[in-house]
N, C-alpha and C positions, 0 to 999 in steps of 0.2 A: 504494500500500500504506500502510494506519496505521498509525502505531507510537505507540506509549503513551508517555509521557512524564509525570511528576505524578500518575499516577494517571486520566488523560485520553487516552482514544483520536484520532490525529489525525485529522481531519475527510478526505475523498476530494477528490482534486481538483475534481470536479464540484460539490461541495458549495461548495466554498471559493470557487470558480468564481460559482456561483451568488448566495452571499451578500456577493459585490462586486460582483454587477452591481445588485445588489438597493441595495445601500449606496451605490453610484454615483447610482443614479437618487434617492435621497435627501438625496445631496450638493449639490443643488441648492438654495438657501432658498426656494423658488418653491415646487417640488416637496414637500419639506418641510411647507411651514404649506401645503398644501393636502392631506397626510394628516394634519395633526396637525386642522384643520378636520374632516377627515370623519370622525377616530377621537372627534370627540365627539356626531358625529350624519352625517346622509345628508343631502346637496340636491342640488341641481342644480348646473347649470353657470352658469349667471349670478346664485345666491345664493352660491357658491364665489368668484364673481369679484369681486364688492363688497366679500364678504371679506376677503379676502385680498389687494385693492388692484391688483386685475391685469385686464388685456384681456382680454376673452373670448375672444379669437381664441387669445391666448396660454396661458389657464389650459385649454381648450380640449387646447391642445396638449401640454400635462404631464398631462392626465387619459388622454390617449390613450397615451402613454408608460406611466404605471402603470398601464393597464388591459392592456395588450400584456405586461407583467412579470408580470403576478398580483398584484399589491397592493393594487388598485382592482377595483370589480364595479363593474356596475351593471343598472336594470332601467326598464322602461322602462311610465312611470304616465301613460298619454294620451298627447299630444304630449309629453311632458317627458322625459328622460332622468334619474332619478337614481342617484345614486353616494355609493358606501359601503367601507371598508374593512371585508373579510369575511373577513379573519385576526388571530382576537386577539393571535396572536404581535407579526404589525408592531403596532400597536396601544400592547401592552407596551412593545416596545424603545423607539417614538417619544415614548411617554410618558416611559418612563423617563429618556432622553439628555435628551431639552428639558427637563424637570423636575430634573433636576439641575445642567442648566444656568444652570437660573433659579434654585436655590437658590445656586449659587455665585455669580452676579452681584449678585443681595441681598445675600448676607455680604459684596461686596466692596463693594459702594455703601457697606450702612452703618458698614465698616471706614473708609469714607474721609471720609463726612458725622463720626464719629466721630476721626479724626485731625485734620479740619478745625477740628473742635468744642476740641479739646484745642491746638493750636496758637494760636486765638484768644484761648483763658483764659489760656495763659502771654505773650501779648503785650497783652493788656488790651484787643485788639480785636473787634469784633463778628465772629461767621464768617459766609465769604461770603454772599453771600443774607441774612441777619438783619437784615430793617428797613433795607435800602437799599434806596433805587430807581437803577438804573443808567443811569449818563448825566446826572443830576443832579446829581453830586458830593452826596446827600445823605450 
């Protein structure tokens, strides 16, 4: 049974059910940059796998996983098999999480290239990286 809360109906088990298995099979980074790969185009299985840095056997075997969930499609162009994600919803969310992701590891990089920068001028020394080569005591 839902009950409201906020202003918000609570989701049915089956639902909630559903979007953790959904959310499982994307907890994997494997699984992952091989929809966030296909939410920007379709390929195959061994353009997915040079991709993405992975065995064919293996990426192989994460496409079969989200093609068995609904996340993945695919269809089949001569001998090749290609695959697509055919729900803009996932699509959205994967974009959105990774994308936000990346905007926070940005702002945190260049908080830190920036802290570095600032603790160098008050010690009059160069920050790290600036015109040294390492290992040469230059």
């Amino acid at each position: 049974m839902a009950t409201e809360v906020g202003g918000f109906d609570d989701p049915s088990a089956e639902v909630l059910a559903e979007a953790a298995a959904a959310f499982g099979l994307l907890a994997s980074s494997a699984r992952l940059h091989i929809v966030w790969a296909l939410a920007q185009g379709e390929s195959d299985v061994t353009g997915l796998a040079e991709r993405v840095g992975g065995a064919l056997p293996a990426v192989s075997q994460h496409l079969t996983k989200l093609k068995l969930a609904g996340l993945v499609r695919s269809r089949r162009e001569g001998r090749r098999q290609v695959y697509f994600v055919d729900d803009p919803d996932v699509v959205t969310v994967v974009r959105l999480m990774v994308g936000q992701l990346t905007d926070r590891a940005d702002r945190a990089d260049r908080a830190d290239r920036a802290d570095r920068a600032d603790r160098a001028d008050r010690s009059g020394l160069p920050a790290q990286g600036a015109g040294r080569l390492r290992g040469f005591g230059a």
